[in-house]
C-alpha positions in Angstrom: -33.5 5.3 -20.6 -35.7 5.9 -23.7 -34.3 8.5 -26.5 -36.2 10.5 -28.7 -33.1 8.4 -31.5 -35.3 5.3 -30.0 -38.5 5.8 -30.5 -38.1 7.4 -34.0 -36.0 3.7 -34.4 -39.1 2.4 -33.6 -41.9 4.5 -35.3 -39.7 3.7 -39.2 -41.4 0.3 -38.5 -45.1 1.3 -38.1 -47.2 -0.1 -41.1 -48.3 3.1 -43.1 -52.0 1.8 -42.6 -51.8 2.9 -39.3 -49.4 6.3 -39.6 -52.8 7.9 -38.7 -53.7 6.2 -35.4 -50.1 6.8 -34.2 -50.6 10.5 -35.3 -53.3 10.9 -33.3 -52.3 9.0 -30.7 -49.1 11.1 -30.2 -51.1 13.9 -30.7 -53.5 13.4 -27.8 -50.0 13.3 -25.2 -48.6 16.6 -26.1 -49.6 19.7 -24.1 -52.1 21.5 -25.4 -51.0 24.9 -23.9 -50.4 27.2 -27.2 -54.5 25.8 -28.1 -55.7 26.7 -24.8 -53.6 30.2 -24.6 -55.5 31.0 -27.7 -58.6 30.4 -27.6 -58.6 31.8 -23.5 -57.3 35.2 -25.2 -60.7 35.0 -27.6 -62.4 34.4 -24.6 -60.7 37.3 -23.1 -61.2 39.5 -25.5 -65.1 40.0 -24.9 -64.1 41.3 -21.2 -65.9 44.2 -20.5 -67.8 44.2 -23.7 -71.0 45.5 -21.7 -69.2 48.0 -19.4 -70.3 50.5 -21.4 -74.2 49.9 -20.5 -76.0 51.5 -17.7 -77.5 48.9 -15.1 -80.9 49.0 -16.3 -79.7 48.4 -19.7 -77.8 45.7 -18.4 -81.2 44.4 -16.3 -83.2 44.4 -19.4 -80.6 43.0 -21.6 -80.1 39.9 -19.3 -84.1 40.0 -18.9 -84.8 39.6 -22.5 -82.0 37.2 -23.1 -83.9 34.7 -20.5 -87.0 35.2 -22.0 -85.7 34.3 -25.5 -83.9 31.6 -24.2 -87.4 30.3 -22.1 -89.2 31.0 -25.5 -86.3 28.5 -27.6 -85.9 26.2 -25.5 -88.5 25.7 -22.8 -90.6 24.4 -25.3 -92.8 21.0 -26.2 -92.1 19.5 -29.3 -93.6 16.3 -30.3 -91.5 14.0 -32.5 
């Protein structure tokens, strides 16, 4: 059975040239729980940010943010 003693054995004999690979490669296995905790409590946060509006303000709001988005993006452009 592999030991965490064995693989560090093995990792003193990677050529510094490629340190970096192995980083990332090591990297890419590990859980990336305390990233996604964070950034779903920033997400989070913004909950109930437009509770506060009536419905028709929230109508309107959502009306004009279509529009703009039509207006931006909906768009010919000739290249």
């Amino acid at each position: 059975m592999l030991t965490i003693n064995t693989i560090l054995k093995e990792i003193k004999d990677v050529p510094v040239g490629r340190l970096e690979e192995l980083y990332q490669f090591v990297h890419s296995m590990t859980p990336r729980a305390k990233q996604s905790e964070k950034l779903r409590k920033k997400i989070l946060s913004f909950g109930g940010a437009f509770g506060d509006m009536s419905n028709n303000d929230y109508s309107d709001f959502l009306d004009q943010t279509r529009n703009a988005r039509s207006k931006l993006f909906d768009r010919n452009i000739e290249i």
